[in-house]
N, C-alpha and C positions, 0 to 999 in steps of 0.2 A: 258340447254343453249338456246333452240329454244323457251320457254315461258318467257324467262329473259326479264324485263324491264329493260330500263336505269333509275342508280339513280337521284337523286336531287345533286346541286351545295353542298351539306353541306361538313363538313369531313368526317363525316362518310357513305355517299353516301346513305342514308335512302331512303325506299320506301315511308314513310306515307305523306300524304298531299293530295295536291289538283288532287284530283284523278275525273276523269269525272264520272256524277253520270249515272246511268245503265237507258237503256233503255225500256222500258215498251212495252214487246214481244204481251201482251194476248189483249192491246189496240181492233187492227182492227181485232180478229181471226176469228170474226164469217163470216167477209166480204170474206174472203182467205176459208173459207167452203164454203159457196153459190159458190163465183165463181167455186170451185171446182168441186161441183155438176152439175152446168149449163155445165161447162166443158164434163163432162162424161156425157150426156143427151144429148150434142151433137155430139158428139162422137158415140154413139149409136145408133141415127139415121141416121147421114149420111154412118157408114158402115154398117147399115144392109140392109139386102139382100129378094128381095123380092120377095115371094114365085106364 
């Protein structure tokens, strides 16, 4: 019941139709790695500790 869509106006309440087409995930991934990286690079500068 918590993944249930609602049907369509028909009789028989059918799911199939005009369903939104899916989203393209892998588009910007290599951007969300760099940032990531640059992330943890500074991160690792700013807390380290100097001898």
């Amino acid at each position: 019941m918590v993944f249930a869509q609602p049907g369509d106006d028909t009789v028989d309440g059918g799911l199939e139709g005009d369903d939104t087409p899916p989203v393209p995930v892998n588009g910007k991934l290599i951007y969300l790695g760099i940032a990531g990286l640059l992330f943890a690079v500074y991160t690792y500068r700013r807390n380290k500790k100097v001898a």
